[in-house]
N, C-alpha and C positions, 0 to 999 in steps of 0.2 A: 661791693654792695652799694656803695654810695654813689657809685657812678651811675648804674642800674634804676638807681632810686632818682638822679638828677635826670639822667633818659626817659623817664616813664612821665616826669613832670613835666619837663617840655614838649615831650611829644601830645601830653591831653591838652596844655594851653595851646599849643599849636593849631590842635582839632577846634577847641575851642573858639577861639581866634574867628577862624576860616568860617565856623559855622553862624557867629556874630557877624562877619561881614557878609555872606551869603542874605542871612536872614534882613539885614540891611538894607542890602540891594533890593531885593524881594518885597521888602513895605516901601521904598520909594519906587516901584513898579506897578504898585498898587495905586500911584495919585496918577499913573497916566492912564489907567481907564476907569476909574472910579472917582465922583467927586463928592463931597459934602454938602448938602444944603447950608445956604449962608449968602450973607450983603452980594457975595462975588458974583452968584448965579439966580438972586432975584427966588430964594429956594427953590430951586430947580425950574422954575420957567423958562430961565434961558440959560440954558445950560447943553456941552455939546458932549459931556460922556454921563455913563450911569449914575444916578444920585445917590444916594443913601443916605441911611439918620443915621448924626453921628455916633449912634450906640452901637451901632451895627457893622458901621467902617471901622468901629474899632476895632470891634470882636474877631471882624473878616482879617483883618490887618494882622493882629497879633495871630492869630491861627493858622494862616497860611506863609507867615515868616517863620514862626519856631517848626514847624512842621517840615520846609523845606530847608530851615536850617543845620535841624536835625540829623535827617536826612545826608545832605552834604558832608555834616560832621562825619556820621558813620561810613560814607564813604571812602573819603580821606584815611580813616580808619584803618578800615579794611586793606586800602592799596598800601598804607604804612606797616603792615603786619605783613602783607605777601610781601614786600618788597626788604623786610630784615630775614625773612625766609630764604628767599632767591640768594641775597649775599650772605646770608647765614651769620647773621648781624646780632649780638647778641640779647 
């Protein structure tokens, strides 16, 4: 039982995990076509990727990282359930 109970917790941090680092990657993939108005780009005059108000970039930011975080996690998920199936893993 306890063993069972230590497997089921490292395997969610594990999801976990992965689905943090995903979603990670995903908002810093967000600063290479998207920028923020600011000192940097003269608010978007001279600026060479799409602008956005900062309320905006946030909102896009956070939404489409937990989203494909998500996602990811349940993945992972999924292939970690077929695959104690397959070895009949308990």
């Amino acid at each position: 039982m306890v063993k069972r109970a230590a497997l089921y917790i490292i395997n969610e941090l594990f999801n976990s995990l992965l689905g943090f680092i995903v979603g990670a990657i995903t908002s810093n993939l967000m600063l290479s076509f998207f920028e923020v108005r600011g000192w940097s780009n003269l608010w978007g005059l001279y600026a060479s990727k799409v602008v956005l108000d900062d309320t905006v970039f946030t909102i896009l930011e956070w939404t489409i990282s937990l989203s494909i975080g998500y996602m990811f996690m349940k993945l992972v998920n999924i292939i970690t359930i077929r695959t104690k199936k397959h070895f009949r893993y308990p």
